[in-house]
C-alpha positions, -999 to +999 in steps of 0.1 A: -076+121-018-067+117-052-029+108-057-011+092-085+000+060-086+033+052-106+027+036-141+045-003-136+050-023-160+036-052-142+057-081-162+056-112-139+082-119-120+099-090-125+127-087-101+145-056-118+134-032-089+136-045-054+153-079-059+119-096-053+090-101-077+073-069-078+036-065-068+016-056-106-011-027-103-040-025-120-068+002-119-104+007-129-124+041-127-161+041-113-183+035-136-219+047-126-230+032-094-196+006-091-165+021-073-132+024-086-109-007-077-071-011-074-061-046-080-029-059-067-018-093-077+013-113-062+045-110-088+051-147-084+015-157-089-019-154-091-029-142-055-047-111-059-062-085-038-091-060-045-090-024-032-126-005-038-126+027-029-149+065-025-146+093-010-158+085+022-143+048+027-122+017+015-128-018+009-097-039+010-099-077+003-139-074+014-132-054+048-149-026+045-139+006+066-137+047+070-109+061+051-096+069+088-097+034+103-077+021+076-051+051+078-048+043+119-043+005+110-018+006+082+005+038+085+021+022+115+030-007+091+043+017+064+064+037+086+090+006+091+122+013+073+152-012+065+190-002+085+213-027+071+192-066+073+173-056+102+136-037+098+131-009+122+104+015+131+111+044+110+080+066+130+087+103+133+078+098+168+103+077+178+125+097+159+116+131+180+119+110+214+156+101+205+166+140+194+150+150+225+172+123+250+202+139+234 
């Protein structure tokens, strides 16, 4: 499960990358019986949202869940892709079903 999140430079409002303020990342490793936490906090201001995770589940903003729960809630929300102004639903199933109508 380990993956690698790109370093940021987490300035606030820092609107260099996506023309928006960017979200600034911050990590902590586990230190005996505590779990390793993300920490995500707004670019604009001081909103912040915890991420505490293990190997065998997540805790995101105090909801606590398998690892598999929150992959069937929030890939759908990640697949969504941007086609000019508009935000469609990038899914590779959708994408199959229009190859196969053609």
């Amino acid at each position: 499960m380990k993956q690698e999140i790109r370093k940021r430079a987490n300035r606030f409002y820092d609107t260099s990358r996506f023309g928006q303020p960017q979200i600034r990342v911050y990590h902590r490793k586990a230190v005996k019986k505590k779990m390793a936490r993300y920490l995500l906090k707004c670019g604009c201001c001081e909103q912040r949202l915890e991420i505490w995770y293990a190997d065998d589940g997540l805790e995101i903003g105090g909801v606590n869940g398998t690892i598999d729960d929150w992959r069937e809630i929030l890939f759908p929300l990640l697949f969504v892709e941007r086609k000019g102004k508009n935000l469609i639903d990038g899914k590779p199933k959708a994408r199959a079903k229009k190859a196969a109508r053609r």
